[in-house]
C-alpha positions as CSV (number, residue, x, y, z in Angstrom):
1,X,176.8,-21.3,198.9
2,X,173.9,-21.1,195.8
3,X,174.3,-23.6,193.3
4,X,175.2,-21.4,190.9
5,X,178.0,-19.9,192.5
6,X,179.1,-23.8,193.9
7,X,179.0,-24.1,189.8
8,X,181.3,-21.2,188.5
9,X,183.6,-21.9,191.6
10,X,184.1,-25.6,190.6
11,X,184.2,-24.3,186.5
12,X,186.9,-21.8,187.6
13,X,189.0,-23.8,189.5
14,X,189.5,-27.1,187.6
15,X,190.2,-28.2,184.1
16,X,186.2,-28.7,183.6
17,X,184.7,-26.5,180.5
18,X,181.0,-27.7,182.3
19,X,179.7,-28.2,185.4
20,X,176.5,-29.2,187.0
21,X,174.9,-28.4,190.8
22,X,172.0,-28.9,192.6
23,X,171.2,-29.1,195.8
24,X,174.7,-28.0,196.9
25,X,175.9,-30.9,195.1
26,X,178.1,-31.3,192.3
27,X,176.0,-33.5,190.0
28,X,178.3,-33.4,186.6
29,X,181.5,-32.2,185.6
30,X,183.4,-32.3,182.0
31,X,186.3,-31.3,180.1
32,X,185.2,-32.5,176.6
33,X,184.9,-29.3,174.4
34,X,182.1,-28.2,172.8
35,X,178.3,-29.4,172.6
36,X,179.3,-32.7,173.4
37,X,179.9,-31.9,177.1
38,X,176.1,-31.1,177.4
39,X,174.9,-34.0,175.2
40,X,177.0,-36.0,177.5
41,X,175.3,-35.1,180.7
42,X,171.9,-35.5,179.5
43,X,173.1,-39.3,178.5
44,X,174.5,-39.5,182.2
45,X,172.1,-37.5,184.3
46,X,169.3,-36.7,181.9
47,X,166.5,-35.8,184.1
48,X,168.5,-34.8,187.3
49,X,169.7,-31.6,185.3
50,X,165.8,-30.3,186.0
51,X,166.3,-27.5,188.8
52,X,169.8,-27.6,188.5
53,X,172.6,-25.0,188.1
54,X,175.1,-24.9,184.9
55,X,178.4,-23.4,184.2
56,X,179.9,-23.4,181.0
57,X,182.8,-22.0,178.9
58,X,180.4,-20.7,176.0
59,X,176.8,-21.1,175.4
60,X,175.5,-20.3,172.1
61,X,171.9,-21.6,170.8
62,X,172.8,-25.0,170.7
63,X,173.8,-25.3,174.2
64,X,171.1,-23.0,175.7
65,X,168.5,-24.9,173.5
66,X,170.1,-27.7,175.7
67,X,169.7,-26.0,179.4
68,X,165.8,-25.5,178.3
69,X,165.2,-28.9,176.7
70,X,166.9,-30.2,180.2
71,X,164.6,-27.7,182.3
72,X,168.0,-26.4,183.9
73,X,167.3,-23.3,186.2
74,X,169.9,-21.4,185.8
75,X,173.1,-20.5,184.0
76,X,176.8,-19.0,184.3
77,X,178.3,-18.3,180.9
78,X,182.2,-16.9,180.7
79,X,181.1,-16.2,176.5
80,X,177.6,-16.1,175.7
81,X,176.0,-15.8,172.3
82,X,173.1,-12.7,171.8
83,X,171.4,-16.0,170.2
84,X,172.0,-17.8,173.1
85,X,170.7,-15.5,175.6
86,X,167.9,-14.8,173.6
87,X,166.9,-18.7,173.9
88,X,167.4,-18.4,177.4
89,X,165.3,-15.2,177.8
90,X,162.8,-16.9,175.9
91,X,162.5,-20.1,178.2
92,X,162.8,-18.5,181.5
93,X,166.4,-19.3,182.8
94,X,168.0,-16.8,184.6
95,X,171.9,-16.3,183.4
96,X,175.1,-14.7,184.3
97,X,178.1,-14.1,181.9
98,X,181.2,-12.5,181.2
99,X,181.4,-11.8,177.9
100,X,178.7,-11.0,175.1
101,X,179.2,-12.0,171.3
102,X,176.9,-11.7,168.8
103,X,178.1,-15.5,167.4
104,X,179.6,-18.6,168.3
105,X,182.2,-19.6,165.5
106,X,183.9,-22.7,164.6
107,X,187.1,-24.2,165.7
108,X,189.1,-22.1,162.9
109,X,187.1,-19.3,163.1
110,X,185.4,-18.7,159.9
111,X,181.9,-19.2,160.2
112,X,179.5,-19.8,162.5
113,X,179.7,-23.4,164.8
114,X,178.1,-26.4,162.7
115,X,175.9,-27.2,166.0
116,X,174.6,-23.4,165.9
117,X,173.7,-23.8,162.2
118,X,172.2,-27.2,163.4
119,X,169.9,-25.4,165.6
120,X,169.4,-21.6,164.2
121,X,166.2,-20.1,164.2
122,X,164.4,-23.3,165.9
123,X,162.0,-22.2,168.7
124,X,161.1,-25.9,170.3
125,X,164.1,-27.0,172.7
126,X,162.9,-30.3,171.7
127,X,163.6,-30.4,168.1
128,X,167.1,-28.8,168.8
129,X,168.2,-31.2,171.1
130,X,167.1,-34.1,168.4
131,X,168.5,-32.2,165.3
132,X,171.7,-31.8,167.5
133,X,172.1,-35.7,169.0
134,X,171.6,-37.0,165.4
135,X,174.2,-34.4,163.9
136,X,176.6,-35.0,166.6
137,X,177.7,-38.0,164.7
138,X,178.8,-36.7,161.6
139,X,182.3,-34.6,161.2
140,X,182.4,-31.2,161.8
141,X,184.7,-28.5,160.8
């Protein structure tokens, strides 16, 4: 089995909104919502993600500004943002998804996620993942 598909089998059956292969192996799984899952597996994993295979719930900017600051290789998406595929078009990751949306909102739905504003319109996967792991800390709506 490919990594990726070892990664959207494992999203789809368990509780897990992320999940990380490589190698045939399972590297990372969570069930935190949001950017956080992804901040929390480069904490854990960090350079391990490089090569690797991703599923996810939703990837907007934020999180695909992730995958290419973490040199992921690929990516399953059940929503994925036009933003967010752009990024990923731009930095070479091939991707797979269910469902297209032009944004990713916040929690109550009435504007656009505070870690997509965090990162909108930023071209370097580097400053995105710094803007977003100091902003993490502060309350969001």
């Amino acid at each position: 089995m490919k990594d990726l598909d070892l990664a959207k089998e494992s999203l789809r059956n368990s509780d897990n909104t992320l999940v990380i292969v490589k190698n045939g192996q399972v590297l990372y799984g969570s069930n935190a919502s949001g950017i956080q899952s992804l901040l929390m597996a480069l904490d854990k994993i960090g350079n391990e993600m490089n090569g690797s295979s991703l599923a996810d719930r939703i990837v907007g900017e934020a999180a695909a500004q992730l995958c290419a600051y973490s040199h992921v290789r690929e990516v399953y998406a059940v929503v994925l943002s036009q933003c967010g595929k752009d990024v990923l078009e731009r930095n070479g990751i091939r991707y797979e998804y269910e469902n297209m949306v032009p944004h990713i909102l916040n929690m109550k739905k009435t504007d656009l996620c505070p870690f997509e504003k965090m990162v909108a319109g930023r071209t370097s996967p580097q400053e995105a993942y710094e803007r977003l792991r100091k902003g993490f800390s502060a309350p969001h709506t």
